[in-house]
C-alpha positions in Angstrom: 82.4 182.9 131.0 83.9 179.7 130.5 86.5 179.5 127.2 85.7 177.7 124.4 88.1 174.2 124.4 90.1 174.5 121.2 89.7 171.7 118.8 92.2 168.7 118.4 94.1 169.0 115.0 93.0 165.8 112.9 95.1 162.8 112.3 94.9 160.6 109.7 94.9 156.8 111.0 97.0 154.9 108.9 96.3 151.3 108.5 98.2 148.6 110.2 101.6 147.2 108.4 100.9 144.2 106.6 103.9 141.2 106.9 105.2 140.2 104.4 105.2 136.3 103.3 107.7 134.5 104.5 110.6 133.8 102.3 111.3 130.4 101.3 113.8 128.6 103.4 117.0 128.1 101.7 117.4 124.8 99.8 120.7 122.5 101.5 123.6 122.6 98.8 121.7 125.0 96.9 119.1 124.3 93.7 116.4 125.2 92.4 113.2 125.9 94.5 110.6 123.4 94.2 108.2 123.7 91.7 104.7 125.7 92.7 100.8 123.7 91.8 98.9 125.8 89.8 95.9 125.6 92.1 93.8 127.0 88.8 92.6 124.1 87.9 91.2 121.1 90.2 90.6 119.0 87.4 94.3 118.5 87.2 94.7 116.8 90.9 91.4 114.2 90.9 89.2 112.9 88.8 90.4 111.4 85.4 93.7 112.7 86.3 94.2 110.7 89.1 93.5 108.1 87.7 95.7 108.7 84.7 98.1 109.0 87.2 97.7 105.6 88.9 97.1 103.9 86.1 101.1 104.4 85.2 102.0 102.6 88.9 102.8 99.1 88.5 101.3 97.2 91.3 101.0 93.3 91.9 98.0 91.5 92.0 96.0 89.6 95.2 93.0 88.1 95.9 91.1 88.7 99.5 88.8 86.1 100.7 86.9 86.7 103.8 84.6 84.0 105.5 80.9 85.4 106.4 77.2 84.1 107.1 76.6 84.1 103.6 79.8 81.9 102.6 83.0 82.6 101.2 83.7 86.2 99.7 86.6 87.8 97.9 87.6 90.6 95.5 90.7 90.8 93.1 93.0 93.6 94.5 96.0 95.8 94.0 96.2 98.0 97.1 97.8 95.6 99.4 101.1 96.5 100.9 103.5 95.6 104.0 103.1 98.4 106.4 105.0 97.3 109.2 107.8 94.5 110.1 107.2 95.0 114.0 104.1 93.7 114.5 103.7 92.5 110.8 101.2 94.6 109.3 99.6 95.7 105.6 97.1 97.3 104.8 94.2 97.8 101.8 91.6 99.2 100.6 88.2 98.8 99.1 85.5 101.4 97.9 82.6 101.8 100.2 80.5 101.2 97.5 81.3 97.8 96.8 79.4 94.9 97.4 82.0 93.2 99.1 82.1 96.5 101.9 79.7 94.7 104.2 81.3 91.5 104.2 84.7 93.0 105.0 83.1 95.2 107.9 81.6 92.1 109.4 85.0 90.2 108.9 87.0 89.3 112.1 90.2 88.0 109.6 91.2 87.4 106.0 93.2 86.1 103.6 96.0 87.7 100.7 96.8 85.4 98.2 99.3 86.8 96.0 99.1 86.0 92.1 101.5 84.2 89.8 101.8 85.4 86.4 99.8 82.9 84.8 96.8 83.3 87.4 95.5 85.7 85.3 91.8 84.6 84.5 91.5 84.0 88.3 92.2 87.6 89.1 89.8 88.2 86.6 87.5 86.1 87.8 87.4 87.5 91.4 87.1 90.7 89.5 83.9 90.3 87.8 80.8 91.9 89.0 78.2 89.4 90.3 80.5 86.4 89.3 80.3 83.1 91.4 84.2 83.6 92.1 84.2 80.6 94.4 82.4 77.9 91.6 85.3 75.9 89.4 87.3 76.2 87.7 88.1 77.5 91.0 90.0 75.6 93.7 89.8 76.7 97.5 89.5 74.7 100.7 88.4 76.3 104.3 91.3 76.8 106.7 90.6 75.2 110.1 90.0 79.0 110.9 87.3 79.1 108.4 89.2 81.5 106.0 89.0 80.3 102.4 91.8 79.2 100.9 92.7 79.2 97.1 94.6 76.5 96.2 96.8 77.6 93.1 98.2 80.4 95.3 101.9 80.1 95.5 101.4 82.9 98.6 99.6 83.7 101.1 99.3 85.3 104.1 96.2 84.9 106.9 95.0 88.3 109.0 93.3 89.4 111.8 91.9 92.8 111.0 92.9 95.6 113.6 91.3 98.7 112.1 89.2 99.8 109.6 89.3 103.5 108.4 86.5 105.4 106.4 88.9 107.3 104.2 87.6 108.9 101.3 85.7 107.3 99.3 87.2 103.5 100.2 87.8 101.6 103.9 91.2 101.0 104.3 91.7 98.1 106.4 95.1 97.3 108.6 95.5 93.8 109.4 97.8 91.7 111.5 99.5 88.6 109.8 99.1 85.4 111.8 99.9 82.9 109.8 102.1 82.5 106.2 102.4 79.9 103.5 105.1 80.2 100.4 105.0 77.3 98.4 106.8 78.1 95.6 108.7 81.0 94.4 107.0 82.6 90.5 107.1 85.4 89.1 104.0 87.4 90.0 101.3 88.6 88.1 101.8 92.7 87.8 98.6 95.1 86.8 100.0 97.9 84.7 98.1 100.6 82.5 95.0 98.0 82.4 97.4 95.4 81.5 98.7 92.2 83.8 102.3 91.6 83.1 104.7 90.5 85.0 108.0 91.0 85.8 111.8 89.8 85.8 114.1 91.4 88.2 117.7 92.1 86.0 119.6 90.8 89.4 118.1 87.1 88.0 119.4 87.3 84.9 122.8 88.2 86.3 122.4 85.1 88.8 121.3 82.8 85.5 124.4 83.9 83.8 126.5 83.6 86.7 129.1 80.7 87.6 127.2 78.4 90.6 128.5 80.0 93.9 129.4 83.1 92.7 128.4 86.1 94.6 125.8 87.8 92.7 124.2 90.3 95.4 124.6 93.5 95.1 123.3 96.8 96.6 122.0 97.0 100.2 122.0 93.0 100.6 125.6 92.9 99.9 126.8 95.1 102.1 124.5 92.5 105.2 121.5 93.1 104.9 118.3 95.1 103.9 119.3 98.5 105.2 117.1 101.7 103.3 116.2 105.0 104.3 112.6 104.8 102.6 110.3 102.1 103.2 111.6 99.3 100.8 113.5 97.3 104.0 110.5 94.6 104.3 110.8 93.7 100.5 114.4 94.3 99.8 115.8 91.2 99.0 118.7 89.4 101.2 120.3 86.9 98.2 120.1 85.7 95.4 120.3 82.3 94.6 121.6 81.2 90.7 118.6 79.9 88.4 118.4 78.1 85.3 117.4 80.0 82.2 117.4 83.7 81.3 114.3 85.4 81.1 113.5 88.5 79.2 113.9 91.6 81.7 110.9 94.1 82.7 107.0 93.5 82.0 106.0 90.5 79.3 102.5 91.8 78.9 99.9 88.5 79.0 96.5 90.0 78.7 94.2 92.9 78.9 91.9 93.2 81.8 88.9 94.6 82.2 89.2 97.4 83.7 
């Protein structure tokens, strides 16, 4: 008779070590770690927030105009910024669910006219909802490339648009600059916490209160040249030549918008 096969003792399986969370690298020279986002509440990164939040940047003020079937379009705007020296590129942005969107999808080029500080009303103007931005007291031409052309812009630059990107909510369009006008230098017109201001760099005021000839450049364009570690090398300024007067440093608000 065959014996009975003894059982196998139990053993309890135990469950599989867990890793523990890596620690946090440690911060060069020290400090304190950076500080965590309470991820409780989602309110706090969108929304009215984030708007709160860019409503504290201070950002200058253009006007796009675009040449289409149905005439001349354009839209006040505050996203423009140099995005690259090497081709020479910037970018903006629109919402998707503007009426201008199809006219910029359809657009082969454009044009960025930045603001002075007492254009104002026409950034207002370009602005408005359903306004007839192009009707006087409004002064524009065609460029022999069909762009329009506003007049009283001390800047502009013309594009040809190389990409457009569905991102979020808005397109953000990257453009090439082709061609470049500067008639006459102004202080810009600045759109702050629904303000427009403008603004006075301190470094003129030193050159207004300076001897004619003096040198009065400092930082990275005294040293030869525009030379930063962020991404301020296309705007950083190379002299600075001595002006009459002294203005009053920082923003001079001039209006409320309507934003």
């Amino acid at each position: 008779m065959a014996k009975p096969t003894p059982a196998r003792p139990a053993t309890s399986r135990q469950p599989a070590p867990v890793a523990a969370p890596p620690r946090p690298a440690a911060r060069a020279g020290g400090g304190a770690p950076p500080a965590q986002v309470d991820r409780a509440d989602p309110g706090a990164a969108g929304g009215e927030a984030f708007r709160r939040v860019f409503r504290r940047h201070a950002a200058g003020v253009t006007i796009v105009t675009m040449a289409g079937s149905g005439g001349p379009s354009g839209f006040t705007a505050t996203s423009v910024t140099s995005l690259s020296e090497r081709p020479p590129l910037l970018s903006l942005a629109l919402s998707t669910g503007s009426s201008l969107a199809p006219a910029l999808l359809a657009a082969d080029s454009l044009v960025v006219h930045l603001l002075s500080h007492d254009q104002r009303d026409l950034a207002a103007r370009f602005a408005l909802p359903g306004a007839d931005r192009f009707a006087p007291p409004t002064r524009w031409r065609p460029l022999e490339t069909g762009e329009p052309l506003l007049l009283d812009a001390a800047v502009w630059v013309r594009c040809g648009i190389r990409q457009r990107i569905a991102a979020g909510d808005h397109w953000l369009v990257i453009a090439e600059v082709l061609d470049s006008r500067t008639h006459r230098t102004a202080a810009p017109l600045i759109y702050h916490d629904g303000d427009y201001g403008t603004f006075h760099s301190p470094a003129a005021d030193l050159a207004a209160q300076a001897p004619v000839g003096a040198d009065v450049t400092a930082g990275p364009a005294r040293r030869g040249g525009p030379r930063t570690d962020g991404d301020l090398g296309i705007r950083a300024r190379r002299a600075v030549r001595p002006t009459s007067g002294a203005p009053a440093a920082g923003m001079a608000p001039s209006g409320k918008s309507g934003r």
